[in-house]
PDB file of N, CA, C and O in Angstrom, chain B, residues numbered from 101:
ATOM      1  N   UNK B 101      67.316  45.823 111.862  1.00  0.00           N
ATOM      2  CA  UNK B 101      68.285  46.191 110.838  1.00  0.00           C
ATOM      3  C   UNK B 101      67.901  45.554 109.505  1.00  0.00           C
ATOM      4  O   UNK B 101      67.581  44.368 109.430  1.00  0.00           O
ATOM      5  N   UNK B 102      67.931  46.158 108.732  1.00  0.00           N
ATOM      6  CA  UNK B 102      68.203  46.155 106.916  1.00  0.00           C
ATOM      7  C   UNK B 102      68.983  44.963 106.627  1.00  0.00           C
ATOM      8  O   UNK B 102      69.997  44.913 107.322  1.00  0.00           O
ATOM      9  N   UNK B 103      68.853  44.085 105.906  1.00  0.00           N
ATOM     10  CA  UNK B 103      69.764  42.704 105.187  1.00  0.00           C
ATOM     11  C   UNK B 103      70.794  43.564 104.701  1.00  0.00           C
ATOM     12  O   UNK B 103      71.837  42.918 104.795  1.00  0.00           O
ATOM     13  N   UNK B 104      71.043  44.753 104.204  1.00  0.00           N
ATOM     14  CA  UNK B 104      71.955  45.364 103.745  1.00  0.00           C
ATOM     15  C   UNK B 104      73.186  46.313 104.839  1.00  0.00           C
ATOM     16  O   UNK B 104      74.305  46.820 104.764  1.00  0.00           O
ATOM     17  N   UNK B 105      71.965  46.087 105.909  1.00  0.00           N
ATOM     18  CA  UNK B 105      72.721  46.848 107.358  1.00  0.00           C
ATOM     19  C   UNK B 105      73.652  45.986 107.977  1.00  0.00           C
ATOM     20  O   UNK B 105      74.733  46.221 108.517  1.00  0.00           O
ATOM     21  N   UNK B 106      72.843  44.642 107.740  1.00  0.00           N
ATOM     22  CA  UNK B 106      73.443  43.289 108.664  1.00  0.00           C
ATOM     23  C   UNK B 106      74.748  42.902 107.836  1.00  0.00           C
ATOM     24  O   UNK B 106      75.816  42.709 108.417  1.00  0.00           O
ATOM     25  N   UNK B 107      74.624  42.802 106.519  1.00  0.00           N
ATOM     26  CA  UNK B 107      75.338  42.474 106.027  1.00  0.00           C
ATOM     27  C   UNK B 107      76.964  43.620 106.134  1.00  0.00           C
ATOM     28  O   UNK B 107      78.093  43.133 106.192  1.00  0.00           O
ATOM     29  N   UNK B 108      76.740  44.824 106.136  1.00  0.00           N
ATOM     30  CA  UNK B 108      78.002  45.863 106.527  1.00  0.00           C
ATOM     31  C   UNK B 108      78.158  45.670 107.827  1.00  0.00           C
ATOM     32  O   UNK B 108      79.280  45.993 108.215  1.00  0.00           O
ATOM     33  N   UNK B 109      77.425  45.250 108.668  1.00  0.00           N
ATOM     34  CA  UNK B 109      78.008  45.134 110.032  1.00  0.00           C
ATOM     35  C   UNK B 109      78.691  43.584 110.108  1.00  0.00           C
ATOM     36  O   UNK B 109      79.471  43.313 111.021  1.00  0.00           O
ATOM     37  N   UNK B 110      78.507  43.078 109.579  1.00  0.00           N
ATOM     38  CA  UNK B 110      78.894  41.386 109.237  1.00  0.00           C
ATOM     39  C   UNK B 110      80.541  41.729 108.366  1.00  0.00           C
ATOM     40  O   UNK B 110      81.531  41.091 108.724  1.00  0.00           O
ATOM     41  N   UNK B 111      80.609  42.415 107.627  1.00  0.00           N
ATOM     42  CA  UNK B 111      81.939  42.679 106.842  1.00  0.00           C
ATOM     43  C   UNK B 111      82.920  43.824 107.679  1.00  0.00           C
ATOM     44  O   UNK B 111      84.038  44.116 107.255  1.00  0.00           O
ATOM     45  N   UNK B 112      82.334  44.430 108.937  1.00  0.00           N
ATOM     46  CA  UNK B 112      83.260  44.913 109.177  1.00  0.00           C
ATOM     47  C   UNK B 112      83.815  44.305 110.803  1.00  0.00           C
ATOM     48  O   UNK B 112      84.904  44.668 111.248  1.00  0.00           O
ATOM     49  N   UNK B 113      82.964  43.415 111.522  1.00  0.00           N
ATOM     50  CA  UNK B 113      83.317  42.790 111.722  1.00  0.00           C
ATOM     51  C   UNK B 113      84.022  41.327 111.707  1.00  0.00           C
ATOM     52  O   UNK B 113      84.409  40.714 112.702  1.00  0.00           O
ATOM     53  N   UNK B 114      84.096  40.941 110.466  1.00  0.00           N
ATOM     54  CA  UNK B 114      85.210  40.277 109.984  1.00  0.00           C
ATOM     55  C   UNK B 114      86.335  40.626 109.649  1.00  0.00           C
ATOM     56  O   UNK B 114      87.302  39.865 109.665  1.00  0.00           O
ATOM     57  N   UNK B 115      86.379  41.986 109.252  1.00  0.00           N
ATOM     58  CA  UNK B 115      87.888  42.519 109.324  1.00  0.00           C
ATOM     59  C   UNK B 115      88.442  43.005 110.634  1.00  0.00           C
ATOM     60  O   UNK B 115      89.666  43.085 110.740  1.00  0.00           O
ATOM     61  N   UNK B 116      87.605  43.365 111.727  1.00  0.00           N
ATOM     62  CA  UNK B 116      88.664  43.303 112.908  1.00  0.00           C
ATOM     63  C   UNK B 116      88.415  42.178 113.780  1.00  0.00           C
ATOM     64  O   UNK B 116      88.467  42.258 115.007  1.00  0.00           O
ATOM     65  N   UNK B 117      88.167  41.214 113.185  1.00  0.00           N
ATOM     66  CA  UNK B 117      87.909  39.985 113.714  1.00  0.00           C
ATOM     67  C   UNK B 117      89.511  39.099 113.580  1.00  0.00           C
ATOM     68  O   UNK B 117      90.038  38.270 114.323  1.00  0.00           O
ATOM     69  N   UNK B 118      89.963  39.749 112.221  1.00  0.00           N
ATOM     70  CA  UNK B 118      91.161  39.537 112.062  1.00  0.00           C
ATOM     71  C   UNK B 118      92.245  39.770 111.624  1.00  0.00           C
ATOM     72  O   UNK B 118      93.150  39.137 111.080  1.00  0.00           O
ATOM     73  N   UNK B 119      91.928  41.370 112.113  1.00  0.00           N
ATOM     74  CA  UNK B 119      93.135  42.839 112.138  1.00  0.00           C
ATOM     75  C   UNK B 119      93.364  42.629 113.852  1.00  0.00           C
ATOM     76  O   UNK B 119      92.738  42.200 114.821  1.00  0.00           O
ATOM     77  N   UNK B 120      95.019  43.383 113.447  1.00  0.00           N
ATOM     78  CA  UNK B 120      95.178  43.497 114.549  1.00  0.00           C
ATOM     79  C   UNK B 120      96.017  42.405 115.860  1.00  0.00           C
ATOM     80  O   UNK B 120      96.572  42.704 116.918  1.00  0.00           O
ATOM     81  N   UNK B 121      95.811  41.270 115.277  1.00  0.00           N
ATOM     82  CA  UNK B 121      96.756  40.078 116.022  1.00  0.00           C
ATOM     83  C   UNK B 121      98.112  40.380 116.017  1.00  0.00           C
ATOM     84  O   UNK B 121      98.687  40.138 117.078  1.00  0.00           O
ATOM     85  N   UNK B 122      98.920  40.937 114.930  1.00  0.00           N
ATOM     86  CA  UNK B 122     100.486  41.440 115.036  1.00  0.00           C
ATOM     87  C   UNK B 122     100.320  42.296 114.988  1.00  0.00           C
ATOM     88  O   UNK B 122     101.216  42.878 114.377  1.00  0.00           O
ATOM     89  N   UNK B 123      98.922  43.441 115.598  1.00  0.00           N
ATOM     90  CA  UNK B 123      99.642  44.910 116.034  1.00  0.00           C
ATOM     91  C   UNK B 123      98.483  45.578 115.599  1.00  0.00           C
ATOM     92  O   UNK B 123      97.378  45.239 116.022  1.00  0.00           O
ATOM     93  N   UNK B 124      98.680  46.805 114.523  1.00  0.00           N
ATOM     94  CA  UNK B 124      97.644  47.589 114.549  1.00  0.00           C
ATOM     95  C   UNK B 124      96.138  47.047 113.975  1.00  0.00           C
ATOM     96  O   UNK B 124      95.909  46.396 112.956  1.00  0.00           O
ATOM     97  N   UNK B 125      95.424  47.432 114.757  1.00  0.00           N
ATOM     98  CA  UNK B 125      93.922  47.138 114.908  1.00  0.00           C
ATOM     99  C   UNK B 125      93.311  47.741 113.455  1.00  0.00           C
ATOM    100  O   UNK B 125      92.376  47.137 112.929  1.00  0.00           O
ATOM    101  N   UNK B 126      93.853  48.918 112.840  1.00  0.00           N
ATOM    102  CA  UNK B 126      93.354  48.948 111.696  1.00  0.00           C
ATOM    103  C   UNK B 126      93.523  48.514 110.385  1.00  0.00           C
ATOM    104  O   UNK B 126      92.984  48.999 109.390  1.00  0.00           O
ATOM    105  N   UNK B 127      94.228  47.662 110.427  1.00  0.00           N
ATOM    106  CA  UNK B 127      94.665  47.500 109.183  1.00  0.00           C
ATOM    107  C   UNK B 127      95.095  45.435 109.233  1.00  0.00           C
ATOM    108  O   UNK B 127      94.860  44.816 110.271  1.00  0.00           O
ATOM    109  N   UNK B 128      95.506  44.938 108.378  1.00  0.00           N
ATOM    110  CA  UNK B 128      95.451  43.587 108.104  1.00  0.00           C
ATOM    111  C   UNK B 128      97.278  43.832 107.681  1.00  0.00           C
ATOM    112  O   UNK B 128      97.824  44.676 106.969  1.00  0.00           O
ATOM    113  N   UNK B 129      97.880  42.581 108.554  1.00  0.00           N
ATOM    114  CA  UNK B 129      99.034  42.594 107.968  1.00  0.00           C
ATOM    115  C   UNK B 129      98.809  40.977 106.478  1.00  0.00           C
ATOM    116  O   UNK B 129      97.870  40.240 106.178  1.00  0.00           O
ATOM    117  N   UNK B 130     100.317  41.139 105.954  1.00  0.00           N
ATOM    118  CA  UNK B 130      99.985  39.654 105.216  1.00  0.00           C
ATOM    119  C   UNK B 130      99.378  38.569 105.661  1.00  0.00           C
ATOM    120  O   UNK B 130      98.699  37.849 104.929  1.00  0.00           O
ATOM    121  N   UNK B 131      99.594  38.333 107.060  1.00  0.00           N
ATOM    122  CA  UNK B 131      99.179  36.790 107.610  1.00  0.00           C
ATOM    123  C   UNK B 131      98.233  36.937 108.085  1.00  0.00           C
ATOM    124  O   UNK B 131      97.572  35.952 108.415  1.00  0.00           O
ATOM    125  N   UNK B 132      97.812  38.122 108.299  1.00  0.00           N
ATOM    126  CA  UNK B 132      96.465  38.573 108.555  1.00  0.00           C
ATOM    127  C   UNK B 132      95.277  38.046 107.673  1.00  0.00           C
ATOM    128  O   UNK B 132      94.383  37.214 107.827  1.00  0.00           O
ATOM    129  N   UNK B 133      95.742  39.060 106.502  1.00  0.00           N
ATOM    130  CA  UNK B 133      94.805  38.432 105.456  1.00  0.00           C
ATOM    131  C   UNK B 133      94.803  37.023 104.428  1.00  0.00           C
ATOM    132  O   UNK B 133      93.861  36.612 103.750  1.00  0.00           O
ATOM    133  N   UNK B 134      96.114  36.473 104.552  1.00  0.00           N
ATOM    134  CA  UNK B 134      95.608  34.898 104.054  1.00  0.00           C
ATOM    135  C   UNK B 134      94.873  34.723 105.611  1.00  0.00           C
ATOM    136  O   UNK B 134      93.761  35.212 105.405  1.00  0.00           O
ATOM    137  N   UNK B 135      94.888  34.475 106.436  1.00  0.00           N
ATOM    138  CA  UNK B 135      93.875  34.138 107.483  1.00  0.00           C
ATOM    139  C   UNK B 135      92.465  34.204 107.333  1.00  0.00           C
ATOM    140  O   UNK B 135      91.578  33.366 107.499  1.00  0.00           O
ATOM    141  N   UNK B 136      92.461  35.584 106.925  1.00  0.00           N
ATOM    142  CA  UNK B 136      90.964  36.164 106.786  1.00  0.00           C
ATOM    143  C   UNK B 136      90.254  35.666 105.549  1.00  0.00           C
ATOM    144  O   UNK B 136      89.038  35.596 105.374  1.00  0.00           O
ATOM    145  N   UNK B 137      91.590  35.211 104.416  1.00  0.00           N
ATOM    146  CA  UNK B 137      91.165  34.849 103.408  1.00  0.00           C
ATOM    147  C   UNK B 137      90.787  33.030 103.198  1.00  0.00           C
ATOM    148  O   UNK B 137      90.303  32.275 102.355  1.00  0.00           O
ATOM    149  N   UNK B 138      91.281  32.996 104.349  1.00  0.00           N
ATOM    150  CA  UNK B 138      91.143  31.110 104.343  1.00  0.00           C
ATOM    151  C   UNK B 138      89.698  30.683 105.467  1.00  0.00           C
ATOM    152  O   UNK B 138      88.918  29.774 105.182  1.00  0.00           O
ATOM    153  N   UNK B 139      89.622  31.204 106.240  1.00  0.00           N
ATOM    154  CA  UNK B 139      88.363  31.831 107.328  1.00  0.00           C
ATOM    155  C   UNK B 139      87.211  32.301 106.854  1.00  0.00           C
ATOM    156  O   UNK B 139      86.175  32.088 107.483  1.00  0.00           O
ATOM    157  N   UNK B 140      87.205  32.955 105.772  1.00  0.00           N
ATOM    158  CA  UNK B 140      85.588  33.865 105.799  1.00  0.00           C
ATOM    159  C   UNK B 140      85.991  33.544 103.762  1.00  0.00           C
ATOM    160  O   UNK B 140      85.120  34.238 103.236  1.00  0.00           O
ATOM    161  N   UNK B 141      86.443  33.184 103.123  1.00  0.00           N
ATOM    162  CA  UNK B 141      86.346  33.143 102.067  1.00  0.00           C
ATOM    163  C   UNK B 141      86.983  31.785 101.076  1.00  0.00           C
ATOM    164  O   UNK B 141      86.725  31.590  99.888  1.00  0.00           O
ATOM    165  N   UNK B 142      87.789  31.030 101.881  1.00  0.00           N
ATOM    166  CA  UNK B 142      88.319  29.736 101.368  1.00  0.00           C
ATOM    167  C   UNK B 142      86.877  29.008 100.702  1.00  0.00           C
ATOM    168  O   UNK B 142      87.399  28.227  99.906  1.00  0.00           O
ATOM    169  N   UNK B 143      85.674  28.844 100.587  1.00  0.00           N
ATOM    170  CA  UNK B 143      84.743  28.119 100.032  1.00  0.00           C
ATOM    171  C   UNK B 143      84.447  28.709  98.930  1.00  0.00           C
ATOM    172  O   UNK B 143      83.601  28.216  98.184  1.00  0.00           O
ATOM    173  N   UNK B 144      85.275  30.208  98.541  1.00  0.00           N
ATOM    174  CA  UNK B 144      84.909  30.863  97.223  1.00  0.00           C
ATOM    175  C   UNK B 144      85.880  30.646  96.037  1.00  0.00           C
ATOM    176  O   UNK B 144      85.755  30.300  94.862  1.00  0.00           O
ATOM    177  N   UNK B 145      86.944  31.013  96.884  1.00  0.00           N
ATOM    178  CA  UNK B 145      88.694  30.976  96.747  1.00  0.00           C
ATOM    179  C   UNK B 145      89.702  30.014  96.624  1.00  0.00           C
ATOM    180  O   UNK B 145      90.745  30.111  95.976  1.00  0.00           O
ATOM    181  N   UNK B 146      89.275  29.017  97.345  1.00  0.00           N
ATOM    182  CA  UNK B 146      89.608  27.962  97.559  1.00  0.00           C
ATOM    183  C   UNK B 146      91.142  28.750  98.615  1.00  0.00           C
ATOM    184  O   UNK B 146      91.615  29.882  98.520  1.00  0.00           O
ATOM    185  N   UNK B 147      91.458  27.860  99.329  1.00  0.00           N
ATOM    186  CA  UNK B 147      93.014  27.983 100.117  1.00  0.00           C
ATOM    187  C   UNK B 147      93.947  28.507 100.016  1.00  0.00           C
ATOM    188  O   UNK B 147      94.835  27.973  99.350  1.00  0.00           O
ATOM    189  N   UNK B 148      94.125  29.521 100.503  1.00  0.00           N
ATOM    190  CA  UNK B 148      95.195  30.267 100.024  1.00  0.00           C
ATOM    191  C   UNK B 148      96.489  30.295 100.887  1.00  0.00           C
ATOM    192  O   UNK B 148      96.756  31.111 101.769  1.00  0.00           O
ATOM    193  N   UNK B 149      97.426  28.986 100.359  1.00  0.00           N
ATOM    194  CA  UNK B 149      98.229  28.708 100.762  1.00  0.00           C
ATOM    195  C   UNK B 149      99.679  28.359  99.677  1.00  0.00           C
ATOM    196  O   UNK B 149     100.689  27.662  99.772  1.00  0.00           O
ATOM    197  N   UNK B 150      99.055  29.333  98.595  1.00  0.00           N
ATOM    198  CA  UNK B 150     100.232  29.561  97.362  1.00  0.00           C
ATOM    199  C   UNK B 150     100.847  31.027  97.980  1.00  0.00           C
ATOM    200  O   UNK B 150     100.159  32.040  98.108  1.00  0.00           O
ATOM    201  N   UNK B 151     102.352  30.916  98.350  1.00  0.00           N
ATOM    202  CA  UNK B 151     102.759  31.830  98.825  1.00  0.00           C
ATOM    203  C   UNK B 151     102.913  33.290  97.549  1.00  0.00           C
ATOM    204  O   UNK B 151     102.948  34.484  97.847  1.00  0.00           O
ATOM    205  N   UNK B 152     102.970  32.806  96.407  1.00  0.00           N
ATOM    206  CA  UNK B 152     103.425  33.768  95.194  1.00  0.00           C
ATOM    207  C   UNK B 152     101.935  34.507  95.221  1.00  0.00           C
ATOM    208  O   UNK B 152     101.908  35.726  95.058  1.00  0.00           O
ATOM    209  N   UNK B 153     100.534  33.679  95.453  1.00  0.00           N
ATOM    210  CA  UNK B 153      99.495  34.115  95.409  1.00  0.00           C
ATOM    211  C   UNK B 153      98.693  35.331  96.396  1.00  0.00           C
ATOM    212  O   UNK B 153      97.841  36.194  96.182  1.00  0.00           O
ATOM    213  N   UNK B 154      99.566  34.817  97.707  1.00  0.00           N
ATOM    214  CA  UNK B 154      99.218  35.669  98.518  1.00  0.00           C
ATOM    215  C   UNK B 154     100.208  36.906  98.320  1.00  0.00           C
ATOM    216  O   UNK B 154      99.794  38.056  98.466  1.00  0.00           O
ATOM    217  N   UNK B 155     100.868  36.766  98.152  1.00  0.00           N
ATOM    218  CA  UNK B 155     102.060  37.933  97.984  1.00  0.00           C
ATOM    219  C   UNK B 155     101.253  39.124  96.907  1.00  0.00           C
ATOM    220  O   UNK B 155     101.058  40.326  97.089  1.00  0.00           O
ATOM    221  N   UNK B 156     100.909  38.275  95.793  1.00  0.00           N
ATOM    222  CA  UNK B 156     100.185  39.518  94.865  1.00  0.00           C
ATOM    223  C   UNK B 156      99.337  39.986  95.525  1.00  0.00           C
ATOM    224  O   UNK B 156      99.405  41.084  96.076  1.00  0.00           O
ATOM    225  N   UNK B 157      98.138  38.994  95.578  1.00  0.00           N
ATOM    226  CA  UNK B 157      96.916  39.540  96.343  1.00  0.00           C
ATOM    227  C   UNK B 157      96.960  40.972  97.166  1.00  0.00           C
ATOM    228  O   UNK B 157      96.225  41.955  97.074  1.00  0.00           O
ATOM    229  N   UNK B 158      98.154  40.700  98.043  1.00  0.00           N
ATOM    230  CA  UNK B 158      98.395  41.417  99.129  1.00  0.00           C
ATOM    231  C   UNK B 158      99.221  42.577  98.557  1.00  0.00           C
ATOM    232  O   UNK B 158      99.120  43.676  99.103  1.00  0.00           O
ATOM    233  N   UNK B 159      99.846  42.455  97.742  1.00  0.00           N
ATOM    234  CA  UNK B 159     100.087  43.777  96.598  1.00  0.00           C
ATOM    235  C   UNK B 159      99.253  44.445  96.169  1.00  0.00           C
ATOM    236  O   UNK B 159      99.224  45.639  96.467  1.00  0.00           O
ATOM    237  N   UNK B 160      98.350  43.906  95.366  1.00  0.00           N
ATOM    238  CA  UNK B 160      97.371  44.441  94.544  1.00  0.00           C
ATOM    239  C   UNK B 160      96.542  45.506  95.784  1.00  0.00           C
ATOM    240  O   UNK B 160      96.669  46.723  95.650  1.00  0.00           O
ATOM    241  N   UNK B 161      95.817  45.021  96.811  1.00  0.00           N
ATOM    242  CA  UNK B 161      95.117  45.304  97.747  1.00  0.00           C
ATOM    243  C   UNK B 161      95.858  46.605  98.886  1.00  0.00           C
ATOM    244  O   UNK B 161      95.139  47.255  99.645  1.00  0.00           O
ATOM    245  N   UNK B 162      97.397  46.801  98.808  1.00  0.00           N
ATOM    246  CA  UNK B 162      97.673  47.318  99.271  1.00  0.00           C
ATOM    247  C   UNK B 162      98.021  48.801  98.317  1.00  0.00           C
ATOM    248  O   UNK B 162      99.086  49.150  97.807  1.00  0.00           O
ATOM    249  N   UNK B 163      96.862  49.384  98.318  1.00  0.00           N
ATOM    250  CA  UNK B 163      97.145  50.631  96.977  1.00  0.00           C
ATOM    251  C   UNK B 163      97.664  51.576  97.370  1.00  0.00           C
ATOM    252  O   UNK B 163      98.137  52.248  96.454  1.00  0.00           O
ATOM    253  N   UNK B 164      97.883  52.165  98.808  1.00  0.00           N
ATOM    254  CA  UNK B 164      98.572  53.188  99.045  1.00  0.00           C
ATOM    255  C   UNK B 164      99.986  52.595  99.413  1.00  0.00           C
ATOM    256  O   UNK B 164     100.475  53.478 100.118  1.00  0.00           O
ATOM    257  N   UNK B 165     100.818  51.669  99.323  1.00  0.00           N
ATOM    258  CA  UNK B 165     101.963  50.699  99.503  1.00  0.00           C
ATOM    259  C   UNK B 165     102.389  51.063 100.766  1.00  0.00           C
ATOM    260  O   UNK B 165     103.562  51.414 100.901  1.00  0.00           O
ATOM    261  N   UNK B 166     101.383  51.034 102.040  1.00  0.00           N
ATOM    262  CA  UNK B 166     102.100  51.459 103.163  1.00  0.00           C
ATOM    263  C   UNK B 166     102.130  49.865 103.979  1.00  0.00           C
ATOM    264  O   UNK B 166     102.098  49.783 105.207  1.00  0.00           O
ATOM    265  N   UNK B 167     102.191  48.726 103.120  1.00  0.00           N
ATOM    266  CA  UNK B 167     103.047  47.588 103.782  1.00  0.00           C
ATOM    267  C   UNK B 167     101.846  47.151 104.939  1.00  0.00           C
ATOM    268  O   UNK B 167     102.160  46.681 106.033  1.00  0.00           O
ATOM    269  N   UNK B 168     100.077  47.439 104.414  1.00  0.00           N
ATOM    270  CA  UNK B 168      99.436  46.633 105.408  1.00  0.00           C
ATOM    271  C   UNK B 168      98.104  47.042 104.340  1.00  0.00           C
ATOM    272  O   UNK B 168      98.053  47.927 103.486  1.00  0.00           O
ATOM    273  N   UNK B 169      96.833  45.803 104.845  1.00  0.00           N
ATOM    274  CA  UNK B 169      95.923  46.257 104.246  1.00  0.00           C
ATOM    275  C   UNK B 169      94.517  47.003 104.904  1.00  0.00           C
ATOM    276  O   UNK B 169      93.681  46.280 105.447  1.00  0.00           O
ATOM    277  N   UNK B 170      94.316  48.414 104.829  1.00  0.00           N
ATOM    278  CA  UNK B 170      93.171  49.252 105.793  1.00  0.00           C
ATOM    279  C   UNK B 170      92.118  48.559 105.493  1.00  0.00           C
ATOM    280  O   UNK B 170      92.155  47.486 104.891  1.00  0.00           O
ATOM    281  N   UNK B 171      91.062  49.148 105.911  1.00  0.00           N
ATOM    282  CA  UNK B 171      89.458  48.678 105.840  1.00  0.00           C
ATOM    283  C   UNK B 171      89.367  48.945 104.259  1.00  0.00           C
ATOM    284  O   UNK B 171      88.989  47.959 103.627  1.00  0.00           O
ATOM    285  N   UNK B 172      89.663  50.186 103.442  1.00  0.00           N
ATOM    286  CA  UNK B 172      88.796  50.820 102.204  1.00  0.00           C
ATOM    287  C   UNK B 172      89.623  49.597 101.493  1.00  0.00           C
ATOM    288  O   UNK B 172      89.053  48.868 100.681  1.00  0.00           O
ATOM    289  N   UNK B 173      91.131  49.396 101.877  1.00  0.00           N
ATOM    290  CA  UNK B 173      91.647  48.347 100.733  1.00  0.00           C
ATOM    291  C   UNK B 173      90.729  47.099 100.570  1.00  0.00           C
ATOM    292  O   UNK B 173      90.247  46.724  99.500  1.00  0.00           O
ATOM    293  N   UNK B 174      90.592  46.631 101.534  1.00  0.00           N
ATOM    294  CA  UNK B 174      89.822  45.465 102.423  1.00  0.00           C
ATOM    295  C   UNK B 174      88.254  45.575 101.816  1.00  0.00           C
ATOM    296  O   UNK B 174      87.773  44.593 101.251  1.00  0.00           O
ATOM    297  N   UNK B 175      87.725  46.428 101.915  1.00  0.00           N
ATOM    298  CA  UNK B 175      86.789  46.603 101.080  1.00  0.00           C
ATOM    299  C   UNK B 175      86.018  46.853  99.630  1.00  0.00           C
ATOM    300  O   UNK B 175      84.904  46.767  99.114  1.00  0.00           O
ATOM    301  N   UNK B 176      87.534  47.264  99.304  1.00  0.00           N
ATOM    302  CA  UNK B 176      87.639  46.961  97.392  1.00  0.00           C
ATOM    303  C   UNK B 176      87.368  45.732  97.744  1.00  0.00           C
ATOM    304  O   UNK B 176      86.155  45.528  97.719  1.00  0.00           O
ATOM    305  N   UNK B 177      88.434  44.185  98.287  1.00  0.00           N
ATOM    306  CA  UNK B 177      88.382  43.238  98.031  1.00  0.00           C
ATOM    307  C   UNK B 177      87.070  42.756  97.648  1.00  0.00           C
ATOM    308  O   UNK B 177      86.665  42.455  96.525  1.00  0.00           O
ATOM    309  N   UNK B 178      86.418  42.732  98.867  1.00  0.00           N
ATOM    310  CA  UNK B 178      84.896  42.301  99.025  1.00  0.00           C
ATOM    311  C   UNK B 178      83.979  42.893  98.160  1.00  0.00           C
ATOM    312  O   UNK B 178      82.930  42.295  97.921  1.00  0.00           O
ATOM    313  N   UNK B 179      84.250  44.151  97.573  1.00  0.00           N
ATOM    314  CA  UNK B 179      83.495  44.556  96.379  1.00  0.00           C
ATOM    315  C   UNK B 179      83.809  43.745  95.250  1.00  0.00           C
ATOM    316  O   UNK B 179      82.899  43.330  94.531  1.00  0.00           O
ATOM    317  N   UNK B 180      84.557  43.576  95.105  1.00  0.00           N
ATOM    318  CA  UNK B 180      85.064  42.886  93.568  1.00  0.00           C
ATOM    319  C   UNK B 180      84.728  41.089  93.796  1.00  0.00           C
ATOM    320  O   UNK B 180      84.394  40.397  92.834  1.00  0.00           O
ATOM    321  N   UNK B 181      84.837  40.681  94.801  1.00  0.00           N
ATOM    322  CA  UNK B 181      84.849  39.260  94.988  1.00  0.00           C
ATOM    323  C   UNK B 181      83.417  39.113  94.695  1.00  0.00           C
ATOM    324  O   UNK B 181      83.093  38.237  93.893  1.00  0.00           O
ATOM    325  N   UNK B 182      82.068  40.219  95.504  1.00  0.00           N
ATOM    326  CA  UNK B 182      80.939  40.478  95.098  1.00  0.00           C
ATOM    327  C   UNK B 182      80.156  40.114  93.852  1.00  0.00           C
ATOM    328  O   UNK B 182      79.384  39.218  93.511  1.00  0.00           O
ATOM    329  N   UNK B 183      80.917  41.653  93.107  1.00  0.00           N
ATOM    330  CA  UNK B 183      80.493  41.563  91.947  1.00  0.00           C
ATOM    331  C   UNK B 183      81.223  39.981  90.872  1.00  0.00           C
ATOM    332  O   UNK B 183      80.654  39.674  89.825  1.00  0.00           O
ATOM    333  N   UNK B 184      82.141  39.396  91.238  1.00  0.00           N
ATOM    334  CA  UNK B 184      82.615  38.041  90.239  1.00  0.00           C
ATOM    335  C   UNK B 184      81.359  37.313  90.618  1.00  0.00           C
ATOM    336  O   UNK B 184      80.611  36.894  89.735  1.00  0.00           O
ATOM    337  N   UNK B 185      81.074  37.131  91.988  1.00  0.00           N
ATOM    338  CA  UNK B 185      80.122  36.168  92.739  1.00  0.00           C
ATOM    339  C   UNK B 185      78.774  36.561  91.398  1.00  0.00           C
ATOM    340  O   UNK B 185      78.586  35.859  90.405  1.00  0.00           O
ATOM    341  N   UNK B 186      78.114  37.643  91.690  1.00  0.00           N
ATOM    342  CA  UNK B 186      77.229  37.962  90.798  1.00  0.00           C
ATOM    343  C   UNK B 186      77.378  37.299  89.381  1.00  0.00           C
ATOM    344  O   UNK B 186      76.884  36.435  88.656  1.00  0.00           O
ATOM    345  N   UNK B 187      78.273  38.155  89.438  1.00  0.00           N
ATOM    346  CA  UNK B 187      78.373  37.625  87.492  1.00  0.00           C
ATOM    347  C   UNK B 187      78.400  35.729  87.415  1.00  0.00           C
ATOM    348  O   UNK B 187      78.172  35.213  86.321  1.00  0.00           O
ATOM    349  N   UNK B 188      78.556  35.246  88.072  1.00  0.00           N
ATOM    350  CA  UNK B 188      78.693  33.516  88.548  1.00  0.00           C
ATOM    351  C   UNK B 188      77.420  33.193  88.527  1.00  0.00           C
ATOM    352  O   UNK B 188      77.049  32.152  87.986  1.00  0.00           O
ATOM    353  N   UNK B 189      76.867  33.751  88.913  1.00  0.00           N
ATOM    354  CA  UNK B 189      74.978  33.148  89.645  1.00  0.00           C
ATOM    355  C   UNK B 189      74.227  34.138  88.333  1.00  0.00           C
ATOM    356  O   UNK B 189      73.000  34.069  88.270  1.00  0.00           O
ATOM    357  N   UNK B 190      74.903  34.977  87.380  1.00  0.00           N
ATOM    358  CA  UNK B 190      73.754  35.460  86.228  1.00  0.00           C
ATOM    359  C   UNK B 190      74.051  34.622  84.951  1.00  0.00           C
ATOM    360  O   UNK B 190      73.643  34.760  83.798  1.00  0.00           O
ATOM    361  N   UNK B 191      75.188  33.381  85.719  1.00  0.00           N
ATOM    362  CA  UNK B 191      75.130  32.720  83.998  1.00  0.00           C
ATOM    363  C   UNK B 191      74.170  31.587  84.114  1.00  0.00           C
ATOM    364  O   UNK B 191      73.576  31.231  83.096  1.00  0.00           O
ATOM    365  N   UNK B 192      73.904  30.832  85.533  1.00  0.00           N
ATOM    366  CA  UNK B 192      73.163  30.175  85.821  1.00  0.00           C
ATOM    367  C   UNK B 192      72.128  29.951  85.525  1.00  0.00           C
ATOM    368  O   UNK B 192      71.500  29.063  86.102  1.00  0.00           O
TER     369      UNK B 192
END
């Protein structure tokens, strides 16, 4: 596999790594994703244990407002966290 193969199989098994504990397998509830967000991204993010913080987050991310977050929402995230990461390491 492709570094670019490994890496999509690496991101989508982190999201049902931790979808799915209160119920549906596709999608991330709130406690889902501060989980996922303290687990696979707290060294970027730092802790996300500001409740007002997670609340947006989990707003913002939820674009069709059906009260959970799918893979494509889930995957904006990681696009955008991406590209900040980038822009971080091109001022360097």
């Amino acid at each position: 596999m492709s570094q670019i193969q490994k890496a999509m199989a690496l991101m989508i098994s982190c999201f049902h790594k931790h979808s799915g504990k209160e119920g549906d397998k596709t999608t991330l509830t709130k406690a889902e994703l501060k989980d996922l967000l303290n687990a696979e991204l707290g060294d970027v993010l730092g802790k996300a244990d500001d409740k007002a913080a997670i609340d947006k987050i989990f707003k913002d991310l939820d674009a069709d407002g059906s009260g959970s977050v799918d893979f494509q929402e889930y995957a904006t995230l990681v696009a955008c966290i991406t590209m900040i990461c980038n822009e971080q390491l091109g001022k360097k």
